[in-house]
N, C-alpha and C positions, 0 to 999 in steps of 0.2 A: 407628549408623544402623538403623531400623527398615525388614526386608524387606516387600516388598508383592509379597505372590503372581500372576504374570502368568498370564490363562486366556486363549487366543487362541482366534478363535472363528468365522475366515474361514470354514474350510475349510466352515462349515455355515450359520451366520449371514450371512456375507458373501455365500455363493454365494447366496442368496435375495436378494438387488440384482437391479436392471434389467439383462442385459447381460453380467452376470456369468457365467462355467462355467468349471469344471477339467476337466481329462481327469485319469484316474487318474494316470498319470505327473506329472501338475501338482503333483496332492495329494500324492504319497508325494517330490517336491523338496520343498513348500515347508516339509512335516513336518521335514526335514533341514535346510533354512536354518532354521528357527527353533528347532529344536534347540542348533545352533552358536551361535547368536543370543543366547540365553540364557534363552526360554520355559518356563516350567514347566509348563503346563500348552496342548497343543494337542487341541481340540475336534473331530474328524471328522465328524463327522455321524452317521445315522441306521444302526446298523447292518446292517438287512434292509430297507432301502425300497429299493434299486432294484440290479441288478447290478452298477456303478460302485462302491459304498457296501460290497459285500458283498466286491469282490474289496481294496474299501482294506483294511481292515480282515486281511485276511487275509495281507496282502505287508507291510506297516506292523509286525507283528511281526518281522519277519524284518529290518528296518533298525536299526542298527548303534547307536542312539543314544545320547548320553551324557549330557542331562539333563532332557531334556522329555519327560513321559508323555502318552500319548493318550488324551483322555476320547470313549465313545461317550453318545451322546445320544440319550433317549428321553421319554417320559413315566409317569406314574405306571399302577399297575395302572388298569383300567377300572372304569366305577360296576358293583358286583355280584359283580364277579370276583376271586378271591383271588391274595394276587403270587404264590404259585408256581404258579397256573394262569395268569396272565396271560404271553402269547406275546412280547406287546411285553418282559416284563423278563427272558424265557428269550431274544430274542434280544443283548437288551443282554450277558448272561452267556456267550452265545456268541460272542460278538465278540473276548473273551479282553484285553479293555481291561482295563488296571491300577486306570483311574477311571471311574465311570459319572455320567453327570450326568441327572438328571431334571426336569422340569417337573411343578409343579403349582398350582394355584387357589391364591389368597389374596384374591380378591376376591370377596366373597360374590357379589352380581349375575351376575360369571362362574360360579357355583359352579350360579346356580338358572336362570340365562338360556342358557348357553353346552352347560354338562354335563348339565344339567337332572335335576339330582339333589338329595340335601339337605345342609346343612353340615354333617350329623354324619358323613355316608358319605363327603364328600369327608377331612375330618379322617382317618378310617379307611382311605381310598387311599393317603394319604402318608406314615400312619405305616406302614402296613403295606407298604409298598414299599418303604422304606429302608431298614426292618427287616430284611428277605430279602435286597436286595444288601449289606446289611452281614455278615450271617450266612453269602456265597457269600466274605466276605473282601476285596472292594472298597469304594477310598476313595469315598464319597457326597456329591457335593454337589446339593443341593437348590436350582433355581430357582424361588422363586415369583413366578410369573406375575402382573403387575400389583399387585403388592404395593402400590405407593406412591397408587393409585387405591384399593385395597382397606380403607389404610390412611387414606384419609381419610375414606370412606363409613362404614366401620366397625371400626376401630384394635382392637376387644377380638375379633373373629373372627381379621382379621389377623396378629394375633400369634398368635391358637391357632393359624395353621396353622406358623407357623414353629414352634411351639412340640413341634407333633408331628414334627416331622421331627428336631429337636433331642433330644426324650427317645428317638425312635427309632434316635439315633446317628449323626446328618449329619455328615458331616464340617465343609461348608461350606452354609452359608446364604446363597445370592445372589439379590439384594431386585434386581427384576427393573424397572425404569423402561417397562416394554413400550410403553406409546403416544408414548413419547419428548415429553409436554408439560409435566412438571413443570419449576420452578427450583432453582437450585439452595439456597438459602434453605429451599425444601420436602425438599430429599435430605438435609439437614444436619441439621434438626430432628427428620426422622424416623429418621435412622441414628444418634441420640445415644439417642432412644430405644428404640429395639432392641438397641444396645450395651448400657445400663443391665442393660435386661428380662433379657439375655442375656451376661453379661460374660465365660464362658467361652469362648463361642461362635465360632470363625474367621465373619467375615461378610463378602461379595462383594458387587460392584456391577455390573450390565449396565444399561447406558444406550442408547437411540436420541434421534437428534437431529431429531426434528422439531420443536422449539424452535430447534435451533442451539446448545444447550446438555449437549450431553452430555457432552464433557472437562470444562465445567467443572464439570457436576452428577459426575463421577467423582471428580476432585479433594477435593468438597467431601465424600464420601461417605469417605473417607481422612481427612481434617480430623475428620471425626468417630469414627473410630475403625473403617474398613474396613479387611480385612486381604487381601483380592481383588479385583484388578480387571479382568474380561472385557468385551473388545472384537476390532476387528479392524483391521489391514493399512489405513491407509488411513480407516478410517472406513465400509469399504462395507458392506454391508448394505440391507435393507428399504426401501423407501419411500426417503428420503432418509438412510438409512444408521445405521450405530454409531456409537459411540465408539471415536475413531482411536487404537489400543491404541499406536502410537507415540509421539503427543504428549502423551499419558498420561506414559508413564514418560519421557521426556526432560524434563516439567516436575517429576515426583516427584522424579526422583536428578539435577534441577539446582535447580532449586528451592526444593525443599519439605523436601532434608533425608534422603528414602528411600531406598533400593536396589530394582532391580530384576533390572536384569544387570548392573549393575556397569560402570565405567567405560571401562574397555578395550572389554568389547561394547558400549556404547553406541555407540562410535567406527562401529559397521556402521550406524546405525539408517538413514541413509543408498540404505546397498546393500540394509538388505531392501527397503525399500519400493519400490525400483527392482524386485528381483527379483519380487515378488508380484504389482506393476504389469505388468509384462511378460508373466509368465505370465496374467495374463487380456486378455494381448494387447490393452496397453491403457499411458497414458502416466501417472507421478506429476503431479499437479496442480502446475501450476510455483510456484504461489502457498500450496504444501499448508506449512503450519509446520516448520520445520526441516528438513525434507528435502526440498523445492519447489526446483528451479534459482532462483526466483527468492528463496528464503529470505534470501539474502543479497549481493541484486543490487545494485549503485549505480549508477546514472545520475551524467552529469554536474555541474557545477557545483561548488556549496556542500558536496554530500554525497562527490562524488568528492576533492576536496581536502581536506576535513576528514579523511575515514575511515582516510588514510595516515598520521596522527599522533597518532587517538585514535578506535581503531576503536569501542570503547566508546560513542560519541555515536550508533551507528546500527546498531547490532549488540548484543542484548539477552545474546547467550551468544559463545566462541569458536564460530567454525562447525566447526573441526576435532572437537571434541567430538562432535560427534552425523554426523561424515562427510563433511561438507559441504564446498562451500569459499567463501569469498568471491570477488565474481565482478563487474567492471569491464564493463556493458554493450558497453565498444568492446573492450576486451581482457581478454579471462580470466586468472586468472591461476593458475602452474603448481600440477598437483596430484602435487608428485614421491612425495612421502610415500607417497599412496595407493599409488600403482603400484609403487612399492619394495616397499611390503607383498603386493600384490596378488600380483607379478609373485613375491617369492617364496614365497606359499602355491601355486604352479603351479608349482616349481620352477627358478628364475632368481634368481640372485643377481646383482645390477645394483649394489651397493655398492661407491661410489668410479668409475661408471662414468655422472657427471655428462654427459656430450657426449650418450651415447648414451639416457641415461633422458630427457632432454628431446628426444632424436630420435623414439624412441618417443610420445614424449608428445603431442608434436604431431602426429605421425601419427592418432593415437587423436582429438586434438580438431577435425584433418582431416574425418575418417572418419565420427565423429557427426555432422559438421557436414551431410555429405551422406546421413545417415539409420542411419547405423552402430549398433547397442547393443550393448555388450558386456558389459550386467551379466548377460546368460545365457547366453551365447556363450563361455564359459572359451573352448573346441575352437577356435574362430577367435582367441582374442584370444592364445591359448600360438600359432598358425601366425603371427603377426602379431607377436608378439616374435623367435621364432625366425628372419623373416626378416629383421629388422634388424640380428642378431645373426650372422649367414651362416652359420644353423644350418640353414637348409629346404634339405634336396633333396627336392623331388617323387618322386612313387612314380612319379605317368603324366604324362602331357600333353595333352590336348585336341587336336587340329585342326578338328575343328570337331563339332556336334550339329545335328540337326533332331528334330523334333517333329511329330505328326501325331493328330490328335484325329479320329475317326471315326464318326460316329455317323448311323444310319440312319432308320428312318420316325420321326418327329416325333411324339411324343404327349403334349405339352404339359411342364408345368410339375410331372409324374411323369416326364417320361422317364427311365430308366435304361440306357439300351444303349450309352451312348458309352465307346467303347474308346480308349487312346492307342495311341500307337506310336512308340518312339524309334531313331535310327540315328545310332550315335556312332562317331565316330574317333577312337585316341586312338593314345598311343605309349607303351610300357615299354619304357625304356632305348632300342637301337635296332632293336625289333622295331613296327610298324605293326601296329594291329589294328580291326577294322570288328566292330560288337555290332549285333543289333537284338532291343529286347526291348520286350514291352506291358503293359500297368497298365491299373486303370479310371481314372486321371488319367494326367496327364501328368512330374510329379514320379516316379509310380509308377514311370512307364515307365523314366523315366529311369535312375533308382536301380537297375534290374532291367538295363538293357541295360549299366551300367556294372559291376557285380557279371558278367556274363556276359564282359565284356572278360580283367577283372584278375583271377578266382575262381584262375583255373589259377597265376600269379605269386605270388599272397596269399590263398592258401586260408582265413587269418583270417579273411575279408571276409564270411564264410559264416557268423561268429558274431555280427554287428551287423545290428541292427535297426532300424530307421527306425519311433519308436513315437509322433512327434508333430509336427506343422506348422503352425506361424502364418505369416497373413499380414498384414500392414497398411500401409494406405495411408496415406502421410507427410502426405498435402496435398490433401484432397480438391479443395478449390479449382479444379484444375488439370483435374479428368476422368480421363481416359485417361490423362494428360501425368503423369501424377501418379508420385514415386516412389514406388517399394514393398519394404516389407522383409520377409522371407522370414526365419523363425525356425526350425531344424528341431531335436528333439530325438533324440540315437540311443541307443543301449543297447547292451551286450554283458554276458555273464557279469561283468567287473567295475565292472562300474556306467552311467552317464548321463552324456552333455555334450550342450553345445549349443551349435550355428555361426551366423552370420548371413549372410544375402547381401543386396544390394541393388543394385536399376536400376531403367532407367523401365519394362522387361519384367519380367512375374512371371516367364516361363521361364527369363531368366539370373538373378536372383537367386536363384532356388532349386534351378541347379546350380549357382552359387556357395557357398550355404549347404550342399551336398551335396558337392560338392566338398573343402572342408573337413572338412567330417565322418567321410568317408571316412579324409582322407590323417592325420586326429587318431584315429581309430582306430588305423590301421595303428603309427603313431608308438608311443603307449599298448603296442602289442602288441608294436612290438620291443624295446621299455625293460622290459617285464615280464620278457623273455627275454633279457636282454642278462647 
């Protein structure tokens, strides 16, 4: 089987969608899901355009990883400037990325309209950029920017520009579909002949789908002899997005023949895109190919009674394959497998313990059903096994909380002075304890009055941070009525998890989701010391 190099290219591409953002914490998870995943290549972004950018890039070395490298991404020197005076390619160099990836012109009209310089200077940008980060030791791959427009206006410039990045020692040459309206028929023709011109050469494909054809112009650009394929998560991106770096490779290594991560990861492609979804606080499209809830739904009838003797007629792949499951509109049906798995990469061994994995199981399709998600939630969903398993004691106990938000003279839609204030009661073991502690929110408060209860019991408590918060509303439909789910992210010295809570109150879902997070630290810290 011939490998097809995976470039992912969320973290940078994506985030430019409508709607889209990470917090750092986001980025430096999803860096590690798709590491595990089996990514080769993850794209961060700009390495000096904003404080976010500057601090990834700097903590992202320091993660553990074991087979995906992080390219930073910039552009070519500027018209005039020579690359080792150029700032843009000294920040790239300092970003301490293994890969650098650069943008440059391949379209003459952008060359004289956009850069407003001449074709010979743009030529001398590119070679002489990739010349210098190749001479710093970093692998090079070269995007040129509307190539396949550049290639049809004027096919013998086009190639000079690939051509200079090539004798300048690109690693990777990726022919850049930028305005997302070519077909595929057009991606095909043109990447046979760049393949020719250039036979040695590794060549990449970046698609956007403002046709609605980007996986398939990805595809086709592989048929032809591409050896890279960058996209993202989902498809998100730009305008109406990228190329969904998932149904890429689930149709390459079921399909067509290729490898990308291999069979076994494939079996996640599933959980990333749950994961990556979630972290932008936001739901996989139910209808999204192969990893959509409804990928492999069947309604009644013809199709429900066919499907149990020849699932084949209405099902293009297994759904296990890629994660998934088959799914009975009235009744789901079990996913023991997963959770076997899941539950013992979180430590549980559940094998041979049929009664109780289906106890759990349907706890879990309870849970969701009422707005629950556990694909980022390990911290809740390891408290949510342990109590099936009569493994939870509680650190504390609740009696009750209140909440009090304060905030004084009104000055519109700047205001900034509102203060919370929480006042909890709780119990350790059988000592009674009253906390009151304040926050510029109300979560703040919370987390702060309950750390002031337990600090003296669990002096731990004083090592976890509370570094991220989603909220989302399940059903806007409803208004106020509506439920809501509370995602919290925490941190300590050895790593990140995340809890979920959920009610028709944001305040008890997110001392729910606190809650847990809490009592999953603590857990964490006495098995580290056990």
């Amino acid at each position: 089987m011939s490998k097809i190099q995976t470039y992912d290219c969320t973290l940078r591409d994506g985030e430019q969608g409508e709607g889209i953002s990470f917090s750092l914490e986001d980025k430096l998870r999803i860096v590690q899901r798709l590491d595990s995943f089996g990514i080769d290549i993850v794209e961060g972004g700009f390495p000096a355009s904003n404080p976010k950018d500057i601090a990834f890039f700097q903590q992202v070395r320091t993660l553990p990883l074991k087979h995906a490298r992080v390219a930073a991404f910039g552009s070519t020197c500027k018209k005039g400037i020579a690359a080792e005076e150029d700032q843009g390619l000294a920040d790239l160099l300092a970003s301490e990325a293994s890969v650098v990836t650069i943008v440059g012109k391949s379209w003459d009209a952008q060359v004289t309209k956009a850069l407003c310089t001449t074709l010979k200077e743009n030529l001398r940008m590119i070679a002489d950029s990739v010349s210098f980060l190749k001479k710093a030791g970093r692998e090079v791959v070269f995007d040129a920017e509307h190539f396949f427009d550049g290639y049809k206006a004027n096919p013998h410039y086009a190639m000079d520009c690939l051509r200079a990045a090539v004798e300048a020692g690109a690693d990777t040459i990726a022919l850049c579909e930028t305005n997302g309206g070519a077909l595929p028929h057009e991606i095909e023709s043109a990447l046979r002949d760049v393949v020719l011109t250039f036979p040695e050469q590794r060549i990449g494909i970046h698609c956007h789908n403002d046709s609605g054809c980007a996986v398939a112009n990805a595809l086709a650009a592989v048929r032809a002899g591409a050896q890279q394929v960058q996209g993202t998560i989902g498809g998100m991106g730009e305008r109406v997005g990228n190329t969904d770096l998932l149904t890429v490779i689930a149709n390459l290594e079921l399909k067509m023949g290729y490898t990308c991560v291999g069979a076994e990861n494939l079996r996640q492609l599933t959980r990333v895109a749950q994961f990556v979804a979630e972290s932008c606080n936001m739901s996989v499209w139910k209808h999204q190919p192969y990893v959509g809830a409804s990928a492999f739904a069947h309604k009644g009838g013809l199709h429900a009674s066919a499907i149990s003797r020849f699932p084949q007629a209405y099902e293009h792949i297994t759904p296990a394959a890629v994660g998934n499951e088959q799914r009975m509109l009235v009744s789901g049906l079990a996913g023991k497998a997963t959770l076997l798995a899941k539950a013992k990469s979180l430590g549980f061994n559940l094998e041979g313990q049929e009664e109780k994995l289906q106890e759990i199981l349907d706890d879990i399709k309870r849970r969701e059903q009422e707005g629950y998600a556990y694909e980022v939630a390990d911290g809740s969903l390891v408290m949510l096994i342990k109590h099936h398993l009569g493994q939870q004691t509680p650190h504390f106990t609740l009696e009750s909380f209140r909440v009090i938000v304060d905030d004084h003279e009104d000055t519109g839609a700047f205001a900034k002075d509102a203060m919370s204030e929480a006042t909890i009661k709780i119990h350790v073991g059988d000592m009674r304890f009253v906390a009151t502690g304040e926050g510029v929110g109300p979560v703040g408060a919370l987390d702060n009055a309950l750390r002031m209860a337990i600090t003296e019991f669990y002096p731990e408590v004083a090592g976890m941070e509370l570094v991220d918060y989603k909220v989302r509303i399940l059903d806007e439909s409803v208004g106020t009525s509506s439920i809501t789910r509370v995602v919290i992210t925490t941190r300590d010295a050895k790593g990140t998890w995340g809890t979920v809570g959920v009610s028709e109150n944001i305040i008890e879902a997110s001392w729910n989701a606190l809650v847990d997070s809490i009592e999953y630290g603590l857990m964490r810290s006495a098995e580290a010391h056990a």
